[in-house]
N, C-alpha and C positions, 0 to 999 in steps of 0.2 A: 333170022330172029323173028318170031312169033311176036303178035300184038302183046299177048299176054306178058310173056319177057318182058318188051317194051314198057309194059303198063307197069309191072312190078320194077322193073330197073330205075323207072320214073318215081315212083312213090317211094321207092328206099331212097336217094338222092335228096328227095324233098324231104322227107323224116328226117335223115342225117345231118343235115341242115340246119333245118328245125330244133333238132336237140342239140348240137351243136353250139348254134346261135343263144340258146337259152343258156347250156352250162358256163358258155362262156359270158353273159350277161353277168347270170350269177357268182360266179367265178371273181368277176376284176369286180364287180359292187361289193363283194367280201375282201377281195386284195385292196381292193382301195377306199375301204371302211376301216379296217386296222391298221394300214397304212396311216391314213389322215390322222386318225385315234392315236397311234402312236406320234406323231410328229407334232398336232395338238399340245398332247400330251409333255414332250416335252420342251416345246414352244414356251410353254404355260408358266413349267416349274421352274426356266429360265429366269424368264418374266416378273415373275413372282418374287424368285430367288433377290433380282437386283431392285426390282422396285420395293422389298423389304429393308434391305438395306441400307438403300438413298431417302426412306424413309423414315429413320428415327430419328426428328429432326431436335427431339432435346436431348441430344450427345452433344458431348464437350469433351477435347480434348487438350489438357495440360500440359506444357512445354515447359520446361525449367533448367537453365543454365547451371551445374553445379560442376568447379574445378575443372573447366573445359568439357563438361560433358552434357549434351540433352540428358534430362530423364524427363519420361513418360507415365500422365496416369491418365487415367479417366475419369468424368463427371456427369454433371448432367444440370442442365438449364430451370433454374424454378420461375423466373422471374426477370423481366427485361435488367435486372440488376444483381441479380445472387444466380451462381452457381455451388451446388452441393458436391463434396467428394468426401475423399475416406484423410481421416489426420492426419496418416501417416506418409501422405504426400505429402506434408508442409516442407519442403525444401526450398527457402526461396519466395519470391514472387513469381507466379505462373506467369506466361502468357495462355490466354484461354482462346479455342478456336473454336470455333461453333459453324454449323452447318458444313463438317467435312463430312465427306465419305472418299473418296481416293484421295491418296497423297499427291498424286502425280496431276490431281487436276483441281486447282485452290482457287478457280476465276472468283468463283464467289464466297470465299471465306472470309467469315469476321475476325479477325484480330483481334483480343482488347485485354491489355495487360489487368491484373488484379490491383486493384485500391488497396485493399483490407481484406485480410486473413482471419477468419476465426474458429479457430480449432476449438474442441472442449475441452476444458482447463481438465477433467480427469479422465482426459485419454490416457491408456497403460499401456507404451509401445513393446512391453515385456511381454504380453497377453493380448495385446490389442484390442482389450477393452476400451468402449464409448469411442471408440474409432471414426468419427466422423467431426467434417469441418463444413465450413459454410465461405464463399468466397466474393466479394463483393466487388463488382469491376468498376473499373476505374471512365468508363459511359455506357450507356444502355445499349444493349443489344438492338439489332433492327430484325423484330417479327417477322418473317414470312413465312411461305410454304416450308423451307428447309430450316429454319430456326424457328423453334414452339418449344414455349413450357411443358411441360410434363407435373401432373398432378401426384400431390403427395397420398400417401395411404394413411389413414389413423384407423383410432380403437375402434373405431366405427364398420370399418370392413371387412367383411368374411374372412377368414384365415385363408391364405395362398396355398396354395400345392402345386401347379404347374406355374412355372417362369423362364424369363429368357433373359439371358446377359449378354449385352453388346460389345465391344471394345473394338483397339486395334491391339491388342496383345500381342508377346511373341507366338509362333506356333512351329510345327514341324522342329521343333528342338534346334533350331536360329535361335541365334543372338538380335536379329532386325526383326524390328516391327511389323507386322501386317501393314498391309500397301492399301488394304479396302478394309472396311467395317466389317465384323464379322460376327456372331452372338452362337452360341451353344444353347439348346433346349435342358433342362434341369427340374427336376422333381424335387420338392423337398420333404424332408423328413422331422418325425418327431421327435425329439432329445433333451433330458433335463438338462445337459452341460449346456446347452446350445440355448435353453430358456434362461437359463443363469447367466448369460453372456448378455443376455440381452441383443439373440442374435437368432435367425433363419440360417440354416443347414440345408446342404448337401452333400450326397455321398457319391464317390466313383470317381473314373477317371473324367466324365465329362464338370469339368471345373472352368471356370476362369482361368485365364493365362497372364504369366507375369507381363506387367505394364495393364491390365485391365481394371486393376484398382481404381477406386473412386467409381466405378460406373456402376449404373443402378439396374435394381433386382426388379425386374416388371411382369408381372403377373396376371392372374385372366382378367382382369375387368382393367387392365390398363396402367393401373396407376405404379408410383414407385415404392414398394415397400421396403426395400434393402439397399446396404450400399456394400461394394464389394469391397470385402476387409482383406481376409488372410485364408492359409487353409493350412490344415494338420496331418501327421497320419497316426491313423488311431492305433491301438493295443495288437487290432486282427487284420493291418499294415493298410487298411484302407485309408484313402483320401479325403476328411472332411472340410468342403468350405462355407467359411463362414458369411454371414451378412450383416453390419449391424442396422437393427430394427429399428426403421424409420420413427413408428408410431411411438414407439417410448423414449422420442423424444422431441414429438411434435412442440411441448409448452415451450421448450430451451430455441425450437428454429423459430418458430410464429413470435417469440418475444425479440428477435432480432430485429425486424423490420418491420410497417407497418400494414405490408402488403400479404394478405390473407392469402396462404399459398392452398389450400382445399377447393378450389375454385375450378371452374372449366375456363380454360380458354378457347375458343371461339373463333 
């Protein structure tokens, strides 16, 4: 073998190398750029998923003894002393639970039976009109990270169209409760029947689930403007549910107590 060979056999080897070592550089910094991207990714929406969850800290959850049997609704915290839900829960005296989110793990959940029931004397459980009640417990809730008021909505704020409903409803067509908190995303729509109800509407199958009653319609700036009533199926077999409208009837909640529920809490 001639120098020249030599010389060349030498220089292909080191090219080879050389590019090599680059493609492969660039190579795993792309496998392991979408890689991390991906696993980031759904790290995140994990993350996200449950720290949503264990964070709606003004849910309340209704327990009531009827003829041997719990039944279940939903509500939501206004005030270290009134919880808000839908009338047609009144079965009873609740017990009220506040700061759940798993069933299976209650270390720190409040207890605190209802005092006083006050439903609206012209709720229409034929229609479920004025569907809403107000619940006063029997001692004050203890504030923390996982128990917070949640702010009311009046005629003062924008009209909604994106909202989220929480509950522990049934789902997957059980008969048992959901075991963790769960909410469904919902658009709402315009409807004269729905403004004559004195109610916020939704259409489709993404609805509240039975036992989510009582729990509140929250919307983009935060506050609560609905409480979950009932749902129908319309004429063209769709599923509408209903909300009744907090705001029209702010004078009737604000003359119950003398704690100003439009407030930030803090």
């Amino acid at each position: 073998m001639d120098l020249l060979s030599i010389y060349l056999s030498v220089c292909l080897s080191v090219c080879l190398s050389v590019y090599l070592s680059i493609y492969l550089s660039i190579y795993l910094s792309i496998y392991l750029s979408i890689y991390l991207s991906i696993y980031l990714s759904i790290y995140l929406s994990i993350y996200i998923h449950i720290y949503i969850h264990i964070f709606r800290p003004y849910m309340a959850l209704l327990e009531t003894m009827v003829n041997g049997k719990t039944h279940h609704c939903g509500g939501f915290l206004l005030n270290e002393e009134f919880v808000m839900t839908a009338a047609h829960c009144h079965a009873g005296h609740p017990n009220v639970l506040l700061g759940l989110h798993n069933f299976n793990k209650k270390e720190n959940i409040q207890t605190i039976s209802a005092a006083k029931l006050f439903p609206r004397k012209d709720y229409d459980p034929a229609e479920f009109r004025n569907d809403l009640m107000l619940i006063k417990l029997s001692s004050k809730a203890t504030l923390s990270s996982n128990v917070r008021p949640i702010v009311l909505a009046d005629h003062n704020d924008p009209a909604p169209e994106s909202c989220i409903v929480s509950g522990w409803g049934r789902h997957d067509n059980t008969e048992l409760m959901s075991v963790v908190l769960r909410e469904v995303n919902l658009t709402l729509i315009n409807n004269e029947l729905c403004e004559d109800h004195n109610s916020y509407c939704s259409e489709g199958e993404k609805r509240p689930a039975e036992g989510d009653s009582g729990g509140p319609l929250v919307c983009e700036n935060g506050k609560a403007y609905g409480v979950v009533s009932s749902y129908k199926t319309t004429t063209n077999g769709q599923k509408m549910s209903y909300f009744t409208k907090i705001s029209d009837y702010r004078e009737w909640i604000d003359s119950l107590h003398p704690v100003h529920l439009n407030q930030s809490f803090n």
